[in-house]
N, C-alpha and C positions, 0 to 999 in steps of 0.2 A: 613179518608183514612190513610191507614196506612204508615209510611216510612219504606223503598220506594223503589221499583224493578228499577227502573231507577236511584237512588240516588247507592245503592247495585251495578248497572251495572257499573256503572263510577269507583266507589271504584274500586272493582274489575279488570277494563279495566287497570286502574291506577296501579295498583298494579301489574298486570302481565307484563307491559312496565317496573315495575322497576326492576320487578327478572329480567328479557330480557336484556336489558341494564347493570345490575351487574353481571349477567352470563358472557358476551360477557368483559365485562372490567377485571373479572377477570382469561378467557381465553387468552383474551391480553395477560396482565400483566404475566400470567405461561410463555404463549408461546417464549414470547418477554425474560427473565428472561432465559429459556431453550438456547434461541440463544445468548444470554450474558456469562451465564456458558461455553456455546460451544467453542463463541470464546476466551476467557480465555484461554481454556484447548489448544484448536487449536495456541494461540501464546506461551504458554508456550512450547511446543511442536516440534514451529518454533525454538524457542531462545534455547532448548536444540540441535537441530540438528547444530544450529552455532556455540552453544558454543564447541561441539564434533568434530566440522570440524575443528575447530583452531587449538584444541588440536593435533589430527591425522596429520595435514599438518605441525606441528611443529617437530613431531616424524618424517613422512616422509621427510621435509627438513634434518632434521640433516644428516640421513642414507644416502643418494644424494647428499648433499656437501662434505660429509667424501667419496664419493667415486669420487667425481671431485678432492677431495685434493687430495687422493690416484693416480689419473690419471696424478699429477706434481710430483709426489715422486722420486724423482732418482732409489731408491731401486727398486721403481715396475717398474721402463723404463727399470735399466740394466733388471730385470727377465725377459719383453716383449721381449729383443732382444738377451740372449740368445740361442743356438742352443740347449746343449746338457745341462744336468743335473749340477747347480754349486750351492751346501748345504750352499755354502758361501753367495750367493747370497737371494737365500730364507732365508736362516736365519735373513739376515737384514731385507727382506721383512714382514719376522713372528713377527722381534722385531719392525717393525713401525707400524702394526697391532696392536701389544699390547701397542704402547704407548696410538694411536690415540683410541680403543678402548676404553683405562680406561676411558678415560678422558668424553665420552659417555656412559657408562654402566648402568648409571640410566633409559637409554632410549629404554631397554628392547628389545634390538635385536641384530642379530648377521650379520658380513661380513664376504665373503669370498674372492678369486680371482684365476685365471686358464686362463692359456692358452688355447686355441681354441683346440690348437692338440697337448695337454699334458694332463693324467688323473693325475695330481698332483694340490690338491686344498689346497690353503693356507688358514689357519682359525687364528685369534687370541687365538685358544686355539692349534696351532701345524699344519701341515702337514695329509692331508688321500686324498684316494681316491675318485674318483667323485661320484661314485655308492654308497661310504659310505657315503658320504656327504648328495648328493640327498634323501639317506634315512633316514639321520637322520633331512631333512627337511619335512620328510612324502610325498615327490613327487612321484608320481604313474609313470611306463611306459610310458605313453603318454607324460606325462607331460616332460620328460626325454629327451625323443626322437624329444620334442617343441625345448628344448634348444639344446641338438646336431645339428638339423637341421637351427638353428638361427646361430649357430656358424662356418656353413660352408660357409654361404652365402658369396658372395661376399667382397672384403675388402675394396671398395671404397665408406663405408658408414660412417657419421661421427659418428650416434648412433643411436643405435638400445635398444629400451626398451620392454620390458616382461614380463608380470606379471602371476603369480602361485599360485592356493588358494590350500592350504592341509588343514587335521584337526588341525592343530596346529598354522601353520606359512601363512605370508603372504610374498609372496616372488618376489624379483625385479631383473628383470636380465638385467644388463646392457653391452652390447656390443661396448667396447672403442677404438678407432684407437689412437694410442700410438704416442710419438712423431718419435721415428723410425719407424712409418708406419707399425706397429706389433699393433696386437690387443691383447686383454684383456677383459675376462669376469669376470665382479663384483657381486656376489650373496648378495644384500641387505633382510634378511629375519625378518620377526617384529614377535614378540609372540603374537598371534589374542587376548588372553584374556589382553593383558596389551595393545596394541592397539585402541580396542575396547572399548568403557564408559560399563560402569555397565547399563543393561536395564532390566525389570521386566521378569516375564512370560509372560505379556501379551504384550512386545515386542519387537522387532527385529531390528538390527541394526549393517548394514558391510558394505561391499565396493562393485561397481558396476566397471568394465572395460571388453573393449572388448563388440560382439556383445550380446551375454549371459551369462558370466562369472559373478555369485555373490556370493559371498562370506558378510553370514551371521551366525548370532551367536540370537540364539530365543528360546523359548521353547523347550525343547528334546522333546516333542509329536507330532511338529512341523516340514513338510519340509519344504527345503527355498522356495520351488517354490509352495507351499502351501501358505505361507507369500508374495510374492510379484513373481505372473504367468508374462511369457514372453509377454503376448500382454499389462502387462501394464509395464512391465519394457520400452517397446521400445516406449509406450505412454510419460512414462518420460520423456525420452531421445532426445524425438522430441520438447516435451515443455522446454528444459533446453536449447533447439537451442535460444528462445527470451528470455529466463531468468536464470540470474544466480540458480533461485532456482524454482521447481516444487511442485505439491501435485495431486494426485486422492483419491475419498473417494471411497471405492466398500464398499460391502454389510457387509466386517468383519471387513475390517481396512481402517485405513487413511494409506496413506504412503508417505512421503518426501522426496528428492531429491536437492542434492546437490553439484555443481560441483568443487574440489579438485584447490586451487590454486595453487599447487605443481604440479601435474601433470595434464596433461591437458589431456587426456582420463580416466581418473578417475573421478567417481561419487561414495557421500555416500549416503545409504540409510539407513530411520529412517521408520519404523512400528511399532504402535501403535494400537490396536483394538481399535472399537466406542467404544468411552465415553458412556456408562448407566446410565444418570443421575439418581440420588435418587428422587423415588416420593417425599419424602416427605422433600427435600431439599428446603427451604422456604415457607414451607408449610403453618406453623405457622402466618406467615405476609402474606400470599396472603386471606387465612381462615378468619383471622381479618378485612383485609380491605372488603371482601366479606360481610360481620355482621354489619360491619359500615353503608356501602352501603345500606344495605338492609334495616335499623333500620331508617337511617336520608331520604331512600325515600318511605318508609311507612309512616312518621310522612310526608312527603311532597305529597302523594298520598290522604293523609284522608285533609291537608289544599285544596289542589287544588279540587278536588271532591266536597267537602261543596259549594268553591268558584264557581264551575260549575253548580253545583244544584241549586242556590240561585235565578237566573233566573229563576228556571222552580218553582219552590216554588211560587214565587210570579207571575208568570201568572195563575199559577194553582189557586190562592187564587183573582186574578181579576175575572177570571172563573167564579166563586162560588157566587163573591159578586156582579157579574153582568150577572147574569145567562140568556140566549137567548134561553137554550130552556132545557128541564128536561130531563137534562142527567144524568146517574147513570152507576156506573162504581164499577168494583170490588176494594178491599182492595189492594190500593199497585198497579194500575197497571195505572199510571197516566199516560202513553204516552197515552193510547185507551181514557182517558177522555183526554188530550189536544187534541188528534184528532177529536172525537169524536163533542166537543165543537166547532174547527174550522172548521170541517164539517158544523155542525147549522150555524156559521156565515157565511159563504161563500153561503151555500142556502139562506140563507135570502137578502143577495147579488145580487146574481142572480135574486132574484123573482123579488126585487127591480128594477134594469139595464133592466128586462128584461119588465115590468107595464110601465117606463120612455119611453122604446123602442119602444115600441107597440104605446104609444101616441103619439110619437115623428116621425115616422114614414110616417104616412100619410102627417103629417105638408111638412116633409120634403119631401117629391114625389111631394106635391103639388107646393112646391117651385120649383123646378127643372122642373116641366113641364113650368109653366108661364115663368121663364125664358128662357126655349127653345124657346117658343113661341113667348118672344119679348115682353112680358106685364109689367116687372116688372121695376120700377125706380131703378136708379144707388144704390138709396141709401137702397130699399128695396134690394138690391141684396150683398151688403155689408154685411147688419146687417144675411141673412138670410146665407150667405159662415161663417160669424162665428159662428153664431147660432149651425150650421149641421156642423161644422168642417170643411169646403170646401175648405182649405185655395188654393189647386191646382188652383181653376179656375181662379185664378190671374193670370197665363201663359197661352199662347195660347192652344187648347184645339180642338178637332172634336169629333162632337155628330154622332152615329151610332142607327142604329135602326135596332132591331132584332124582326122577328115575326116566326111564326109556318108556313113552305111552304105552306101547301095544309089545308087552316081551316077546308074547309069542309071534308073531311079526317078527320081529326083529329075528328069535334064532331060526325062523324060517329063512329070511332072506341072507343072512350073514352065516358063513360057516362057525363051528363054533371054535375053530383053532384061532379065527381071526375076533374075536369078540374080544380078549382081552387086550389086542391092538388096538381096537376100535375104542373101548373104555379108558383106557391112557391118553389117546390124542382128544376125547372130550374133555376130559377130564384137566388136559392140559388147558386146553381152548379158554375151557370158563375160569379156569385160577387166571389167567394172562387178562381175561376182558373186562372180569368181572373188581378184579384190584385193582384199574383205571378207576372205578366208579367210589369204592367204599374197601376197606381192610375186612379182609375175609380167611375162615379158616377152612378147608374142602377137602375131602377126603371118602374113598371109599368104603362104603358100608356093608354093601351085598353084592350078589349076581349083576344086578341091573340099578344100583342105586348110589346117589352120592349123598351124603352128609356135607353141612353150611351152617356154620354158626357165622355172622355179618355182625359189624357195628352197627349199632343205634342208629337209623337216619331215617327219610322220612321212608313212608314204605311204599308211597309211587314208584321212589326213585328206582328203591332196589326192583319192583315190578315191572318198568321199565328197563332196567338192565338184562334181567334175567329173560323177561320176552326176545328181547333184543339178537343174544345172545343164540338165544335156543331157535330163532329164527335163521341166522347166518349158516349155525348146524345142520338144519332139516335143509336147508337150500343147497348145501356140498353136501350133504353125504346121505338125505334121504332120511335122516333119522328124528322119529319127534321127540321132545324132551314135554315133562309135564314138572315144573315144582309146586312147594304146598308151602308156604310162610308161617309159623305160629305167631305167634302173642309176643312181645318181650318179654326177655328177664332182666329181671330191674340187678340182680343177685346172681354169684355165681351158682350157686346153691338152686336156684330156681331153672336155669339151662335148661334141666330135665322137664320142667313144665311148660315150655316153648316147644319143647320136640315129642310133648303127651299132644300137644297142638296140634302137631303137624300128622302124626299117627290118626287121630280124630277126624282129619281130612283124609285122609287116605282112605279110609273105611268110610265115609259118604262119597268119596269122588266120581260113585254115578248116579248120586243125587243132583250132582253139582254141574253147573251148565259149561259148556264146553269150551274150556279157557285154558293156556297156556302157564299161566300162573293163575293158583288160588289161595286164598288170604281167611285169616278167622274172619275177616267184616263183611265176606259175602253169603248171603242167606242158602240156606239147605235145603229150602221148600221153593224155587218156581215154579209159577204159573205159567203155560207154556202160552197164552194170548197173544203175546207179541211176538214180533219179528225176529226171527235171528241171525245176527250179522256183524260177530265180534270183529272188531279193530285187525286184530292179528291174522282172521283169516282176509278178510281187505286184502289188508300188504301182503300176503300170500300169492291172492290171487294176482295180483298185479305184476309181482315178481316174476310171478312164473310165465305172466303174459309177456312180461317186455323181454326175458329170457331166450321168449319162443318153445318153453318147454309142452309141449300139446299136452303130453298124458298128465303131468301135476296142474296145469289147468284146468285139467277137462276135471281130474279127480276130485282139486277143490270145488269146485263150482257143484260138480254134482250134490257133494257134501252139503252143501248151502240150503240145493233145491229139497233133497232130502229131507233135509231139516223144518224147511218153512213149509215144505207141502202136507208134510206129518203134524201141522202145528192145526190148531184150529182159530184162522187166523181170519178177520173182521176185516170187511173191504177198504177199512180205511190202513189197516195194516200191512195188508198183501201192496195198496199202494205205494205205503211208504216205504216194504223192502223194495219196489221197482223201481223206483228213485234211487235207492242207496245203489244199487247195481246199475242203473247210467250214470250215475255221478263216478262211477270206479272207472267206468269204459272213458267215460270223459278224464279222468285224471291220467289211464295209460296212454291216452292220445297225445295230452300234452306231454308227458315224460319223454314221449319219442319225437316231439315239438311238429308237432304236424296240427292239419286243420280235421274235425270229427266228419264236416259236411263232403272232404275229398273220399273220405273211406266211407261212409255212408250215404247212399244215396237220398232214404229217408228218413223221417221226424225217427229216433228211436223211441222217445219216453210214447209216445202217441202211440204208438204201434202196440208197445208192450201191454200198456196200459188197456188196448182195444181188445186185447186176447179175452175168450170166454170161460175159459175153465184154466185149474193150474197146470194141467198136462202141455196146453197148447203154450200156455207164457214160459214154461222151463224149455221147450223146444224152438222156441226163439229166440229164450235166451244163450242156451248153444249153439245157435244158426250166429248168433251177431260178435259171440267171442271167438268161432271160430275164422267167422270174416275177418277181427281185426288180428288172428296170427296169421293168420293167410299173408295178410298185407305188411307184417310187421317180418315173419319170416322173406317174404319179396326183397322188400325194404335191403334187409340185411343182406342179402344175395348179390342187390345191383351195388351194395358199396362197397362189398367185396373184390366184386369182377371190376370196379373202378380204383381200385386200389393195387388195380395189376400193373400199371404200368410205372407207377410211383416205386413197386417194389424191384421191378426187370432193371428200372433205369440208374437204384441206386448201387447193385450189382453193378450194370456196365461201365458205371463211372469208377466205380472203385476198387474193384477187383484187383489193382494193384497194389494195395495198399492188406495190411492185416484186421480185416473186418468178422464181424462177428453178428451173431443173429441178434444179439444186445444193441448193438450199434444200429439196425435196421428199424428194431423196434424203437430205439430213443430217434432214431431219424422222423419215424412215423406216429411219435407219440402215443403205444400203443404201449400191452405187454407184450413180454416175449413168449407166453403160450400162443396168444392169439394170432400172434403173427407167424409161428410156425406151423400155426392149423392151417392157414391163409395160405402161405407159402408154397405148405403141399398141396391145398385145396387149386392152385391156378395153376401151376407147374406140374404138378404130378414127382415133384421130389422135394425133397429136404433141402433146407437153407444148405448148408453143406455140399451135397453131393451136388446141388447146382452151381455153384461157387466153382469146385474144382472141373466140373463139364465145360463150363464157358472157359475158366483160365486154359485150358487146354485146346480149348476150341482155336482161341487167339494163338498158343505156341506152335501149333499145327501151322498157321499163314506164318509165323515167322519164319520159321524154320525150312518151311519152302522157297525163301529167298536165297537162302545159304548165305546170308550176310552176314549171319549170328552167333557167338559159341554159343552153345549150351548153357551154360552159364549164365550168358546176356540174358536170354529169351528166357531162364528160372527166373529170372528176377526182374522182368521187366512185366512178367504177368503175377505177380507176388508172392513167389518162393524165393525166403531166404537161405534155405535150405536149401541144396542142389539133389543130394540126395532124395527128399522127399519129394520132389520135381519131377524126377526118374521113377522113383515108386508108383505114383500115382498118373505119371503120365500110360507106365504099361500096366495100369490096371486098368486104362479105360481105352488103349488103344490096343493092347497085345504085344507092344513091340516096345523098345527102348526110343527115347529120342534122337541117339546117335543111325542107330538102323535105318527109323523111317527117315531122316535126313537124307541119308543115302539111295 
């Protein structure tokens, strides 16, 4: 045998977990690597918008103290409180302008000052007008008519600040209350390019004040509000309320925010387009370790593989050298010979368990009857509970005895070759259903009877099991079961007096009212006054209604009426069986989830109840259960015929393929009896034979093209086989495929 499709499959499984796992590690590793670079770039980013805020608030400090000095200068009090025009005056004002200026001048901005209701504006480079002033700070009209109007206002303010973005200057207007109660306006203006830090093309970076005012310096291809729109400036603004600093990323930039320690409605703002990192930015080391990985878990996928293999090597080589039955297998495909081989062992197994069983079997029936019986010594009774594994009947314990209700019945209906058939598969039934519920020991006793010794439990339970049970039986196969429960035995020893118990019932059981299970705790003497209407036969009836079974419905019922017409029965009793029988019509109604008022047109209890004698109410009540199988057989009829084309259509879709009547049935959530009843009930053939009628139906139009070999058209209506292709195609045409081609 060759190595080795399962030696091959392990490699391989091994080796695809390791690309799997070095894939995933070195996607980590990029990904993880990409948010590393990010954040780099994102604090560097930080630390330039701090390091440009310091700068900025150091320029604007100066301008702001040089105009709080300017507001103690004797020179600018006499000009504030001047009336009329004194050269002498401004002039000292122009000469402490230019001392304070020089002394500033690295800091790349200019002052001015005026009176509120004087157009004479003092500059350190001389004397002009406002309007000339205004426009050699690039201030537009409006902006003009910002400051006239700040400078009428009222004069019981201490300061009023104002700011003005043009293309050139950033401009500060301050509004001063003088110490003679005369005002004074300070024009602090900064050159935005000496201002402002040096920032790339790709971005942007100026001053935020006021509700929409920004004042930015970015790409000329760029507008500001292109770089940084109004709903995320005011987004800023609202996150700078808990933090001295801000960030939002949108889809083109990052953008920073920053609040001005100098003036406290002032914010700067920094814009930066996303980072693009370079593919190939580490590429080199993430490539290598990816090669390492892959190299050191190849050589680790071929040690573990061998290591994996070495098991099945050497059972495959016990196999061989201890061979249980002559098996042969192909080259290379050692799982079908390990299975193959433990198939043989496991049957030989079986046959084994199953020779022990067959002799062991009787031994043990025969134990268990003597002990029922009371024959056997303490100590034969020991050796024979280990023997047969009994170890239960150490605890207290009741023997039940189940037979066949009506014998004679039964060897009428059943032949009698088939009767010990038929007592084996019961017999099996109830060992299998009845050990789900409680540990039980069961075994044949006679012609038509089984013996039951059951553990201690409570004795609904077991009465409920064995009803259960004996119900599932009578419904396949027609046959009724009656058991008899004794007493407990507390004692091995006592056994026999649980099964004097159960003989005790036996012998009044046609005292006893008509029950599927009977127990010592039910009385020997009724009174036949009441209604009769046991539980069991209930679910009988119902069963056999929703079934659709006619004659075991019609049988039970009659059963019923029999019963309670024979009773001598009090009008308030005969009510209450009429009750109990629409309350059943109503439960099979809903079992089949329908409405009672669509199948019955009227009131039923009313109707029944209106009947005169019992002749007339039992022939109504036959008239109204045979209306609901009437309706209930219909029923079943139209879901059938609507279940025809569900089933044509999974045929013609698939018919290529290796389908099976299992496959139809899991298709249609159904079983596979029912569906084969179905099958032939719409079609008039077997899953099968229609399967291979239509695939032949289809090879027929190919083949009339002559576009096809043989071959093609076997296997493109789903025969693998070509052979069987050919077989069956002239079993349903007469002729071969190559012929009728021809």
């Amino acid at each position: 045998m060759k190595k080795k499709s399962l030696y091959q499959k392990i490699l391989l499984s091994l080796l695809l977990l390791i690309i799997m796992y070095t894939s995933l590690s070195v996607g980590i590793i990029f990904i993880k690597s990409k948010e590393l670079m990010n954040y780099r770039i994102d604090s560097t980013q930080q630390s330039f918008l701090e390091s440009s805020t310091k700068e900025m608030d150091t320029t604007l400090r100066i301008g702001v103290n040089l105009a709080n000095q300017l507001k103690l200068n004797s020179d600018v009090n006499d000009f504030a409180s001047m009336e009329e025009i004194d050269y002498y005056t401004i002039t000292r004002v122009y000469q402490s302008l230019q001392d304070l200026g020089t002394a500033f001048s690295d800091f790349k901005y200019t002052i001015g000052l005026s009176k509120p209701d004087h157009e004479l504006v003092i500059t350190p480079n001389g004397t002009t007008s406002k309007q000339s002033f205004f426009d050699s700070l690039d201030l537009d009209r409006e902006q003009m008519k910002q400051i006239a109007s700040a400078q009428e206002q009222d004069r019981n303010f201490q300061l009023n600040l104002q700011y003005y973005d043009s293309k050139q200057y950033f401009t500060i207007v301050m509004n001063e209350k003088m110490n003679s109660g005369e005002r004074i306006s300070f024009y602090i203006s900064y050159f935005k390019n000496s201002l402002l830090p040096n920032v790339t093309d790709e971005e942007g970076f100026g001053i935020v004040f006021g509700d929409e005012s920004v004042s930015m310096h970015a790409d000329e291809k760029e507008s500001v509000h292109d770089i940084i729109s109004l709903p995320v400036l005011k987004q800023l603004r609202e996150d700078s309320r808990f933090s001295d600093f801000s960030s939002i990323k949108t889809s083109d930039n990052t953008i920073y925010m920053k609040h001005s320690n100098v003036l406290h409605d002032l914010y700067y703002v920094y814009s930066s387009d996303n980072a693009v990192l370079p593919v190939n930015q580490g590429i080199n080391q993430i490539i290598w370790v990816g090669l390492i990985s892959l190299i050191l878990g190849g050589l680790l996928a071929f040690f573990a593989a061998n290591r994996t293999y070495r098991p099945v090597k050497k059972l495959i080589r016990v196999f061989k050298e201890n061979s249980v039955n002559d098996v042969e297998v192909q080259a290379g495909d050692e799982l079908k010979y390990l299975e193959e081989n433990y198939l043989a062992v496991k049957q030989n197994i079986h046959e084994l368990q199953r020779i022990v069983e067959e002799n062991n079997v009787p031994l043990k029936n025969d134990f268990l009857k003597k002990m029922m019986y009371g024959v056997l010594s303490k100590q034969a009774i020991e050796e024979g509970m280990e023997q047969y594994q009994l170890a239960f009947l150490n605890q207290p314990v009741r023997v039940a005895v189940i037979e066949f209700k009506d014998k004679f019945k039964v060897e009428k209906k059943i032949p009698s070759e088939t009767i010990h058939l038929l007592k084996t598969q019961v017999l099996k039934y109830l060992k299998t259903e009845l050990a789900i519920e409680f540990q039980l020991a069961i075994f044949e006793m006679d012609y038509l009877r089984f013996g039951t010794i059951i553990e201690n439990v409570e004795l609904e339970k077991v009465k409920k099991a064995l009803q259960s049970a004996f119900l599932t039986i009578e419904v396949y196969s027609d046959i009724t079961l009656i058991g008899f429960i004794g007493n407990v035995a507390e004692k091995q020893d006592s056994i026999k007096d649980s099964y004097a118990d159960c003989v005790k019932l036996l012998e009044y059981r046609y005292a006893l009212p008509e029950k599927s299970v009977v127990t010592m705790e039910d009385p020997l003497d009724i009174k036949e006054t009441s209604y009769y209407y046991p539980i069991e036969k209930e679910r009988e009836l119902i069963s056999y209604a929703v079934q659709g079974n006619k004659e075991k419905m019609l049988q039970t019922l009659d059963e019923l009426l029999h019963h309670n017409m024979n009773r001598q029965l009090t009008v308030n009793n005969q009510e209450q069986f009429t009750q109990a029988i629409v309350s059943t019509i109503h439960r099979i109604v809903f079992m089949i989830n329908e409405d009672v008022h669509k199948i019955f047109k009227d009131n039923i209890l009313l109707t029944l109840l209106m009947c005169e004698t019992p002749e007339q109410l039992a022939t109504y009540m036959r008239d109204y259960f045979m209306q609901l199988l009437e309706y209930i057989n219909q029923s079943k009829e139209e879901q059938d015929f609507a279940k025809k084309d569900e089933l044509l259509e999974f045929v013609h879709q698939h018919y290529q393929e290796e389908i099976s009547l299992q496959d139809l049935a899991g298709y249609l959530n159904l079983s596979t009896s029912y569906v084969s009843t179905l099958f032939k009930k719409i079609t008039g053939e077997n899953f099968k034979e229609y399967l291979n009628m239509y695939r032949i139906q289809v090879a027929k139009n190919l083949l009339k093209d002559k576009k096809y070999k043989i071959s093609e058209v076997a296997e493109s209506v789903g025969y693998t086989n070509i052979n069987s292709f050919i077989r069956i195609f002239k079993k349903y045409e007469g002729t071969s495929p190559g012929k009728y081609e021809s």
